[in-house]
C-alpha positions as CSV (number, residue, x, y, z in Angstrom):
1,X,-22.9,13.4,-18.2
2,X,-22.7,11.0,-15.1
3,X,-23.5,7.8,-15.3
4,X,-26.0,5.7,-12.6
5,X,-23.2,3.6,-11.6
6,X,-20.5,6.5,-11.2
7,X,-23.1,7.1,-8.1
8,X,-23.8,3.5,-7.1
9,X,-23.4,4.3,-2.9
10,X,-20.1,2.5,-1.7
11,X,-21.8,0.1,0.8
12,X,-23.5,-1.7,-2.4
13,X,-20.1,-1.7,-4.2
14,X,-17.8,-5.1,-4.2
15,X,-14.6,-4.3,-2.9
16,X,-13.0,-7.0,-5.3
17,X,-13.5,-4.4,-8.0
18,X,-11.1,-2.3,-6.4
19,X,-7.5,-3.1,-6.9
20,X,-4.2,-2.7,-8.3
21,X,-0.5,-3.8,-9.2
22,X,2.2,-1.9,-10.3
23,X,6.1,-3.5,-11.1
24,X,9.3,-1.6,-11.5
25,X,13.0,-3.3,-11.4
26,X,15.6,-2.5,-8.7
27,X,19.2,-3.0,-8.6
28,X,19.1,-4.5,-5.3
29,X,18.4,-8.4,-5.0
30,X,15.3,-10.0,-3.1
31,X,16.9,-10.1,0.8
32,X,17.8,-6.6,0.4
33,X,14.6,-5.5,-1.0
34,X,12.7,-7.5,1.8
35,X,14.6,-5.4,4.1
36,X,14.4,-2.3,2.8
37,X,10.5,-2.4,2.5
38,X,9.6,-4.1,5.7
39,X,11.4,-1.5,7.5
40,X,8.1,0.2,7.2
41,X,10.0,3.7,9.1
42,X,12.2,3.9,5.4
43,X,8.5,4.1,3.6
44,X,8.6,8.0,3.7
45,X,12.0,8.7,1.6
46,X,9.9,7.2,-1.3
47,X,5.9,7.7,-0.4
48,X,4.4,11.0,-2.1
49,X,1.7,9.9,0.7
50,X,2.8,8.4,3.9
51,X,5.3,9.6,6.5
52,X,6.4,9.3,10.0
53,X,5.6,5.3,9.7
54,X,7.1,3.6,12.8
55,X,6.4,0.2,14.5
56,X,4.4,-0.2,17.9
57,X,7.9,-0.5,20.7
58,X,9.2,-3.8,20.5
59,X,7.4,-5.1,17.0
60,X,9.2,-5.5,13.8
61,X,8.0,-7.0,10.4
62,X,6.2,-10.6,11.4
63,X,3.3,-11.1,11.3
64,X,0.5,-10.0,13.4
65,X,2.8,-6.6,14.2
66,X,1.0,-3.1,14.4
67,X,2.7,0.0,12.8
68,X,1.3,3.7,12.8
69,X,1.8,6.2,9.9
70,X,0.9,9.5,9.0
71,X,-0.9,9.5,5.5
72,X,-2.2,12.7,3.2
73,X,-4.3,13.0,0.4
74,X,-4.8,16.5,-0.9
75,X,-5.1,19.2,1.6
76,X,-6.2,16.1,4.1
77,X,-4.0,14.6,6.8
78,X,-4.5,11.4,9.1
79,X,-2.7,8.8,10.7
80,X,-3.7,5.0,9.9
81,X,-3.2,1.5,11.8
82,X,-1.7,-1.1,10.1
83,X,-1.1,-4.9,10.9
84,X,1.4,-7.0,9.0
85,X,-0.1,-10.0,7.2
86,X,2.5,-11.7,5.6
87,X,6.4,-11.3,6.2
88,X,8.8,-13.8,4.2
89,X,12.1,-12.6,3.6
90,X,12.7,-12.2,-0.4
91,X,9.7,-12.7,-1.2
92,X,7.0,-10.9,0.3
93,X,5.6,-8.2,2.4
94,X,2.2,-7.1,3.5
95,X,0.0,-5.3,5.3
96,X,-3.8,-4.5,6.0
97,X,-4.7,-0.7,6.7
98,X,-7.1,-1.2,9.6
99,X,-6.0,-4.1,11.0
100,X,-6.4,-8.1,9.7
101,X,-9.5,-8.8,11.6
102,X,-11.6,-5.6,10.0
103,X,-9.4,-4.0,7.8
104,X,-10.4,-1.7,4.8
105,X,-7.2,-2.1,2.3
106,X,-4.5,-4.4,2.0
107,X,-0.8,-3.3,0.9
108,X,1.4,-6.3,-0.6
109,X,5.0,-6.0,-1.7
110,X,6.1,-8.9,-3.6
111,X,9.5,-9.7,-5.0
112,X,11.3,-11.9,-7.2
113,X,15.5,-12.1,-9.0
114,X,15.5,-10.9,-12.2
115,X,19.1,-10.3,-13.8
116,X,21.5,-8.4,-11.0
117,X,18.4,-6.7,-9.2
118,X,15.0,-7.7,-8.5
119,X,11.6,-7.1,-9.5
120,X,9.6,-5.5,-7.3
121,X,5.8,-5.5,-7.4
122,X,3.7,-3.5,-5.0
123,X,-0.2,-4.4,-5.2
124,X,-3.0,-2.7,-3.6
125,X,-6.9,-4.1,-2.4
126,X,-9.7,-2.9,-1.4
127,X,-11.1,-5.3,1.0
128,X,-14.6,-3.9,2.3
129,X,-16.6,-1.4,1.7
130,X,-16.4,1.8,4.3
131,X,-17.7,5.5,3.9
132,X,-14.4,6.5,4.9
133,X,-13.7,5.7,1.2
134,X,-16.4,8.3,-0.1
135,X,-20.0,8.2,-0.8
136,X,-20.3,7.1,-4.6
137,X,-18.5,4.7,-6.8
138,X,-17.1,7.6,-8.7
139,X,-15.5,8.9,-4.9
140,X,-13.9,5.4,-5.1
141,X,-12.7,4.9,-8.0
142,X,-10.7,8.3,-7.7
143,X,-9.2,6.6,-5.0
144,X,-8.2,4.1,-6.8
145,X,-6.7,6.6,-9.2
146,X,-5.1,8.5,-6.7
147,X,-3.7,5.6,-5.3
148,X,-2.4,4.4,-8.4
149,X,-0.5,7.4,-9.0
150,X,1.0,7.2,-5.4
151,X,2.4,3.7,-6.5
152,X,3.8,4.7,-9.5
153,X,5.7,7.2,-7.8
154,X,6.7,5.5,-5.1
155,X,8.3,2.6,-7.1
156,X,10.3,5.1,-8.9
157,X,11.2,6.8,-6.3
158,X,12.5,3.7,-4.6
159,X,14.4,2.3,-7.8
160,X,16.3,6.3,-7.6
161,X,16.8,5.8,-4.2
162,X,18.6,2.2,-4.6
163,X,20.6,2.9,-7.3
């Protein structure tokens, strides 16, 4: 049985509902972390969902930079905009699909020493409401869920990758 909220319509939903953080550990330590995922082109040896993610000629990971990647979900394919937000070395790393003036998700990679590695935490936000995202709240919350999933993955994946 469906619930009225499952098909609350996703312009009257609050984005803030909407969000995520996953950790793993690493064996690499903050720097090399930093460096490892700001060089958004290395994303795709450990994304089950984005590929061929390159920065606009000349830009690099500061902030204000552009990047293009190409992103699937299911049997569905498209290529995204993306402006860095924040980029401090060893610490953090992030990014808003869309763009930082009207973007629709943000992507955070934070880090921290723990031990002889680092832990790494990757966080993702909803920040409006689009019907890109799908039509109900149920649509968005399997986002969410599929989103999720993607994460998971792509933090082991990236601990397999570094060790």
């Amino acid at each position: 049985m469906t619930s009225i909220l499952e098909n609350t319509p996703v312009m009257d939903l609050d984005p803030a509902d909407f969000g995520f953080r996953r950790r793993a550990w690493v064996p690499v330590p903050p720097a090399r972390l930093y460096d490892i995922v700001s060089d958004v082109s290395l994303i795709g040896r450990w994304s089950p969902s984005a590929s061929e993610v390159a920065y606009d000629d000349g830009a690099g990971p500061e902030p204000g930079a552009w990047f293009s990647g190409h992103n699937r979900r299911g049997d569905r394919t498209w290529v995204s905009r993306s402006q860095v937000l924040e980029a401090r070395p060893g610490a953090e790393f992030s990014f808003v699909v869309g763009g930082l003036d009207d973007g629709i998700v943000r992507w955070r990679w934070t880090m921290h020493e723990d031990g002889d590695g680092s832990v790494v935490t990757q966080e993702w936000q909803l920040l409006r409401m689009d019907p890109v995202l799908g039509a109900t709240r149920r649509d968005v919350e399997a986002l969410r869920d599929e989103m999720e999933t993607s994460v998971e993955s792509t933090l082991v994946s990236l601990a397999k990758w570094l060790h």
